[in-house]
N, C-alpha and C positions, 0 to 999 in steps of 0.2 A: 289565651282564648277569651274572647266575650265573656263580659255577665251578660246572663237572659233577661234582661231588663224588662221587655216587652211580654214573656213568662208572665215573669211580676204582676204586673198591672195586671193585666186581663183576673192573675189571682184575687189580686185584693177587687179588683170589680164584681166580682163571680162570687164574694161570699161577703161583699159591705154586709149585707142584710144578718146576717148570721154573728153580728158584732158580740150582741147582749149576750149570746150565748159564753162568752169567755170574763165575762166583765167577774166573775168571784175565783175562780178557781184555778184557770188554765195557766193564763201569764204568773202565778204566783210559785209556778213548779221550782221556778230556782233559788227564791226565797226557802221554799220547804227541804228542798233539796240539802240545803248547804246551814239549816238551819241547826245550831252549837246546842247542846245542851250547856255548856259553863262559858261562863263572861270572862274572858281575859283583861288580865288590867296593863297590857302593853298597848295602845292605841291601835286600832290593826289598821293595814294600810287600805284607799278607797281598792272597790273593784275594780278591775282592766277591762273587762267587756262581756259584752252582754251575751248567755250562751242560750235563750230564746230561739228556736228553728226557724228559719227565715219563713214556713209558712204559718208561723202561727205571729210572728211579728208582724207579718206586714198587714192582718187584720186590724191592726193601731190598736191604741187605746182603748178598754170599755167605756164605758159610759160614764161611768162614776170618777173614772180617772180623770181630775183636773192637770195635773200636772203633767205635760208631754214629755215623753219617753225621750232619754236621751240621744239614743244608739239607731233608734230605728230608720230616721231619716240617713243617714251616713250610709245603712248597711243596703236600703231600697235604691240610692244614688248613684252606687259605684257601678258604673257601666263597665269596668276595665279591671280587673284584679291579674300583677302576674305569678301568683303564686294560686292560681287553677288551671283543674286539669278532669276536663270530664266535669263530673257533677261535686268532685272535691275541693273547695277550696282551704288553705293554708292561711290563720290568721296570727301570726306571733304577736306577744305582745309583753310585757317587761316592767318592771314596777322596782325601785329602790327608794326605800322609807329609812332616814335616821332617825332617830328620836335618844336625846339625853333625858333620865328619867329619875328622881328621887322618890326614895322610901320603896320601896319595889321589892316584896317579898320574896325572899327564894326555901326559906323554911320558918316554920310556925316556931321553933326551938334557936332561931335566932334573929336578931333586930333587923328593919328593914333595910336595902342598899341604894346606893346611888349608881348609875350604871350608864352606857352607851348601848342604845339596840342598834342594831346596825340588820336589815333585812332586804333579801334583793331575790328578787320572784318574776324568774322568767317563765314562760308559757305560752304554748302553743293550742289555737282554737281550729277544731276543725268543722267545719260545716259541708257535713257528707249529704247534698241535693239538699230538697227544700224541707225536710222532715227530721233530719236527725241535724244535733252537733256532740261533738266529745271536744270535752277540755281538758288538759294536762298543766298540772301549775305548782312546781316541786318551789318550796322556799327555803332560804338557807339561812340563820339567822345566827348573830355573833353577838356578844355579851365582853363588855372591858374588866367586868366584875368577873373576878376566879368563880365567884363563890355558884355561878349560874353554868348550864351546860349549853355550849353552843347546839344547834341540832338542827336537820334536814327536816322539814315537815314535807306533807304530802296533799295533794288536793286534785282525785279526778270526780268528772262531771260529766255525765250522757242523757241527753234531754232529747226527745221527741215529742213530734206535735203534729195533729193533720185536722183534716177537715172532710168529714162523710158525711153527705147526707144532709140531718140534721142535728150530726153528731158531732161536738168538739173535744177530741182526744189529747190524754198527755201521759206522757211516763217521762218519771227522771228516777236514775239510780246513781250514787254519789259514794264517794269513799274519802274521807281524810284523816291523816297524823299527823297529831300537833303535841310538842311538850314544850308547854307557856304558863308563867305565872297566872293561877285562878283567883279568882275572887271566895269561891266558894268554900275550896281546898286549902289556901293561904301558902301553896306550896307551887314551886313546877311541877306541872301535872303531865304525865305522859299519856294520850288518849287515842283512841282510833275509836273512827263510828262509822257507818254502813246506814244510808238512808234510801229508802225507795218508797215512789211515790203515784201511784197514778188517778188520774181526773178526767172525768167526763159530765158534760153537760149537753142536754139536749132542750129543744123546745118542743113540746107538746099542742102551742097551739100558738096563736098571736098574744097571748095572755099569762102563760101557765109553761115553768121551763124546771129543771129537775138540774142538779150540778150534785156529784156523786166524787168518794173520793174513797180512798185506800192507801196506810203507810205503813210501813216498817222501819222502826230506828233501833239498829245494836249499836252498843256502846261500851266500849270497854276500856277502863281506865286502868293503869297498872297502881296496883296498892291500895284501890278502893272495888268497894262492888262495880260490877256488871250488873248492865241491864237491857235487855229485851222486849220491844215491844209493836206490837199488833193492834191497830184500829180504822174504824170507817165512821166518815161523817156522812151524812147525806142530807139532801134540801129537797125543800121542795118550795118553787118562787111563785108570785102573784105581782103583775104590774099592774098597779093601781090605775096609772096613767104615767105616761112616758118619763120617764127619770126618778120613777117612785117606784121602788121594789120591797115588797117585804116578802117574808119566808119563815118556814116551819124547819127544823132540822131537828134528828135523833141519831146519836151516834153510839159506840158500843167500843170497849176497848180489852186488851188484856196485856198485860206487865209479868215478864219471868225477872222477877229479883227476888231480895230478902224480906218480906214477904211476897210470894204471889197476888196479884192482884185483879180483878175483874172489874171494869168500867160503865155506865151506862148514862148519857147525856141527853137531858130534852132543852132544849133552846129557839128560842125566837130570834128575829133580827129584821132590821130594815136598813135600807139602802135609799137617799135621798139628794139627786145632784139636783139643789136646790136654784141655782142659776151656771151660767158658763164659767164662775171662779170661783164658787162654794159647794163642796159635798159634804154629806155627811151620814155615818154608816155604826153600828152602832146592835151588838147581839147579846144574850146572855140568856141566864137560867140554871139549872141546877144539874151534877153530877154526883151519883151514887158508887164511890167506892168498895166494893166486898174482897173481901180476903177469903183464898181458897182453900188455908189451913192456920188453925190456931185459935180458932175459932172468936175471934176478935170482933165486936160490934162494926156494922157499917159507916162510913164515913157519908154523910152528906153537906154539901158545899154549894156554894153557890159560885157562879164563873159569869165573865163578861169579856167584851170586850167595846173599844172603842177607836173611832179616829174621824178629823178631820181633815182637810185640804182646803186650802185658803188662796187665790191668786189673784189679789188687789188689781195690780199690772202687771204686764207680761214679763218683767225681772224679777218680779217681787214672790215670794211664796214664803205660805206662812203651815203647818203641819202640827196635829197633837194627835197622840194615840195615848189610852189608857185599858190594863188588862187584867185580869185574874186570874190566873189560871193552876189546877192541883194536878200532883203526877207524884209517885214515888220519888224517894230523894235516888239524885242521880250517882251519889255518891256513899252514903251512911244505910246501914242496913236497918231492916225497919224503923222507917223513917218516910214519912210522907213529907212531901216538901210546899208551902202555901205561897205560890210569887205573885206578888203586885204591883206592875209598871206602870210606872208614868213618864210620858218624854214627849218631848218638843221640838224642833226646828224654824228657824229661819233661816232663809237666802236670801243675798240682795246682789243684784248685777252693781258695780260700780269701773265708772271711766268705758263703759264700753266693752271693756276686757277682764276684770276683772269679776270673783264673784267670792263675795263673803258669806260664812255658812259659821252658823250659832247655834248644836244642839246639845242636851243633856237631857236629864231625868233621874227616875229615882226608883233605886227596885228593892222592894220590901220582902227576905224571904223567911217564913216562918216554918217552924220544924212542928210535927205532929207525931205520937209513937204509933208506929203501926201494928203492936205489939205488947201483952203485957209487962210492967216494969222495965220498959225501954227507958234507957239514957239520953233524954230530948236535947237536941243540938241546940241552945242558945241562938235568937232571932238574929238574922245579919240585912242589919241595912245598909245603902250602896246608894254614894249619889254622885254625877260624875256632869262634868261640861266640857262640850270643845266647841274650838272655834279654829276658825282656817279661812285660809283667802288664796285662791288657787287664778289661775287664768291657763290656756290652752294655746302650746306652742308647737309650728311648723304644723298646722292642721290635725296632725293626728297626737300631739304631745300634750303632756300636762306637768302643771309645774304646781305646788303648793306651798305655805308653813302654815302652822297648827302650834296650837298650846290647847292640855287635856290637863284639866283638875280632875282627882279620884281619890273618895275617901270610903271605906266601910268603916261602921262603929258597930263592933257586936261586945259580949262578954266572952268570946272561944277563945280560948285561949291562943295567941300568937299569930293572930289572926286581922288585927286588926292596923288600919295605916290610913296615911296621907299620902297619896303621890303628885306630884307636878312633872309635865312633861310637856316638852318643847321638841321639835323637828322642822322635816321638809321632806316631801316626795316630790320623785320623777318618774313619770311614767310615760310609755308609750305603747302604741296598740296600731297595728299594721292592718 
């Protein structure tokens, strides 16, 4: 059966104007969606495809986005798919990552190993009409070290997007299971989380537009605390003049762990696409932690964030983001956690075919008691680079290798490592 190609179009004509409306919040659904509370220090393998609703992609890029969307052009293209049927289409796609890895911790109470990951994640995308898609992407992963568990992880994804009005909606709900070496834990960590998410942004005038949000993230790690949690940000924007946005936001939150927690955030922020290869975005201000029992002093903190986009030439792209952000420790019971990221990116096209990609950073995480006579976790710093040189075979494949430096230096005990890791991915996407 035909793709509705001519659909398409008429869509993305029918709502260009309504662009700005998505430029903070909507396209970020699967970001927030699939977003880890703990950093694994296995290299994970790149994403396979992009599960954005075909109607909420084809509105392109926001404004602020210098750098063009991978996927979108490929997905507006394809006049002919034969795996649709009706308004269903079937997108399989497949990824196999090796990577040989040293110092790679599999418990705190013994020295780090040297090991083979060997990981192969097939999956199937389905794009049900132009509003919804669901993703299924079970991964299987095998260890040559005894001392590791080979294990099935799991990963679904249902993302919705439309277009009313003056209204740009989104819901994404998400489930995954992962048991992978943490950085945080210093162990194989067995975890499942449950994330849900929804966003809506509307325009209020030619000047004045409002982006509203709403999440849920449980999390439940085996052998550490659980955690629950409830909150809403909401904005409110001002364009200065075209490519200049700033905004007001207050959000409000609540945390079921060890302790109870209650959140409350006032922040500012501006948004600045300074010319056609320069943005720059940029938010912060303070959040008031209270505890619901135990009668403990409140917490106040300050948070930010940060990021750039750079595109000299059309190969060329250059990217830094810097953050701060406080949340119950996701793991240690009374225990608030203080993270501070910093990280980088470069890509450069070479030969035509090729493209080289240089990113690291550095993430600072600090323990706070949330509780009297708490036992404060020792600060773990975490800094890490990769690099990889990939090109794209038979149109829809990709081929890469990578080498990943990864160190934490803390005082926790058994916890701390060097690792070096080297591979190669293959992947494909139908």
């Amino acid at each position: 059966m035909k793709f509705n190609l001519k659909r398409r179009i008429i869509f993305v004509a029918a709502t260009k104007s309504k662009r700005r409306l998505v430029r903070f919040s909507i396209l970020g659904l699967v970001a927030l969606s699939g977003a880890a509370r703990a950093q694994s220090v296995i290299t994970p393998p790149p994403p396979s495809v992009s599960t954005t609703p075909p109607a909420i992609e084809a509105l392109g890029p926001g404004e602020m986005q210098v750098f063009p969307p991978n996927s979108a052009a490929a997905n507006l293209m394809d006049e002919l798919h034969p795996l649709q049927w009706g308004p269903v289409t079937l997108r399989p796609h497949a990824n196999y990552q090796f990577t040989y890895g040293t110092g790679v911790r599999f418990s705190t109470n013994q020295p780090p190993a040297d090991t083979i990951v060997q990981t192969f994640s097939p999956g199937i995308l389905f794009e049900l009409g132009e509003h919804w898609t669901l993703d299924y992407t079970p991964s299987f992963t095998f260890y040559s070290d005894k001392n590791f568990k080979n294990t099935v992880g799991q990963a679904v994804t249902l993302t919705g997007g439309t277009v009313y009005e003056d209204w740009v909606l989104g819901l994404s709900q998400s489930f995954s299971y992962s048991k992978s070496p943490q950085v945080e834990t210093g162990t194989q960590t067995e975890e499942q989380t449950y994330v849900t998410s929804l966003t809506a942004s509307h325009a209020l005038n030619s000047k004045v537009s409002v982006d509203l949000s709403a999440s849920q993230n449980l999390s439940f790690p085996t052998d550490f605390q659980s955690s629950k949690e409830w909150s809403t940000m909401d904005w409110v924007n001002y364009e200065f003049w075209p490519r200049l946005v700033v905004g007001a936001g207050v959000g409000i939150g609540y945390t079921a762990a060890t302790p109870d927690s209650l959140n409350e955030q006032l922040q500012g922020r501006v948004n600045w696409r300074a010319t056609d290869k320069i943005s720059f975005g940029v938010s912060g201000g303070a959040q008031l932690m209270q505890y619901t029992e135990g009668g403990e002093s409140p917490l106040i903190n300050p948070i930010y964030s940060g990021s750039i986009q750079y595109q000299p030439f059309e190969h060329t792209q250059f990217s830094f983001t810097a953050s701060r952000a406080v949340s119950t420790s996701s793991y240690y019971k009374n225990q608030v956690t203080e993270n501070t990221t910093i990280s980088g990116m470069v890509s450069q096209r070479l030969f035509q075919r090729f493209t080289l990609s240089v990113n690291g950073g550095y993430i600072w995480t600090d323990y706070v008691g949330a509780a009297a006579a708490t036992d404060v976790n020792p600060p773990i710093d975490n800094y890490y680079v990769t690099v990889s040189l990939g090109t794209s075979v038979f149109k829809r494949g990709s081929v890469s290798v990578f080498y990943t430096y990864n160190q934490t230096i803390t005082d926790q005990v058994g916890q701390a490592y060097v690792s070096n890791q080297v591979g190669f991915n293959l992947g494909y996407a139908f």
